[in-house]
C-alpha positions in Angstrom: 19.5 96.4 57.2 23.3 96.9 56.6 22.3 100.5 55.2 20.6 101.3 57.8 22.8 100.3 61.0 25.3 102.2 58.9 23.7 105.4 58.9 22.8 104.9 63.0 25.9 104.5 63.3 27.1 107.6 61.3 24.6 109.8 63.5 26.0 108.0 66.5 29.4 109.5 65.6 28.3 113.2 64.6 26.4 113.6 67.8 29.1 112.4 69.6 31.4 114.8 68.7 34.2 113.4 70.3 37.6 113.9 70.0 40.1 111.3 67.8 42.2 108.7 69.2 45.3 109.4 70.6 48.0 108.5 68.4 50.0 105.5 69.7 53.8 105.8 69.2 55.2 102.2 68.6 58.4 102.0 69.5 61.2 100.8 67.3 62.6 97.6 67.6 66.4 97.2 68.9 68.9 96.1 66.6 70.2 92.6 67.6 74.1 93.2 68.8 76.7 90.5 69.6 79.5 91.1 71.7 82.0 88.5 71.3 83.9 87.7 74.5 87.2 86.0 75.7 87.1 82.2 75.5 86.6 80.5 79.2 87.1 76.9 80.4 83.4 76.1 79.0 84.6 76.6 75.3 87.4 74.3 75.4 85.0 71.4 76.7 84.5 70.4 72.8 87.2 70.6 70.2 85.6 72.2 66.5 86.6 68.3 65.3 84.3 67.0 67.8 81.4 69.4 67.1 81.7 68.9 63.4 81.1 65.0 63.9 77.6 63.4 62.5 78.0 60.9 65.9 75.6 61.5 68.6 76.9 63.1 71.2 73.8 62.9 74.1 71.3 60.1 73.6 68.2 60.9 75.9 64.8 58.3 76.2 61.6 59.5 77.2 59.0 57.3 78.9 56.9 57.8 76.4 59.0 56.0 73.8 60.8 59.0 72.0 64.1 59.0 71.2 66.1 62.6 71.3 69.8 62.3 70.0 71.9 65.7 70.5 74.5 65.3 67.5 77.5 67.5 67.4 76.7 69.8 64.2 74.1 71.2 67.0 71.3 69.1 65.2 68.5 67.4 67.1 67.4 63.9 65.7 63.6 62.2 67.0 63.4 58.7 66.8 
């Protein structure tokens, strides 16, 4: 059966005569670039002793019981 829907399809093809796909040109991805700016009034919110603390430093409770503490290495704990 395979064989044969094979070879239909083969003839399909050949009678067809129709021309290949275009080619698709994917483009390249961008290389990531960061551009490091002056410091502003937001960066001196948090000292680097601060953020390098294991204490939480936002506690937030959801109603559905879950616990989300933002500690100041950047980590996020889920009680």
């Amino acid at each position: 059966m395979r064989a044969q829907l094979a070879a239909l399809a083969k003839q399909k093809n050949a009678k067809g005569n129709s021309a290949p796909p275009p080619e698709i040109e994917i483009p390249k991805t961008p290389e990531p670039t960061f551009l490091e700016k002056e410091l502003n009034h937001l960066d001196t919110l948090f000292s680097d002793r601060m953020l390098e603390a294991k204490q939480s430093m936002a506690t937030l409770t959801l109603k559905n019981g879950l616990i989300v503490q933002l500690l100041g290495s950047g980590e996020v704990c889920q009680i």
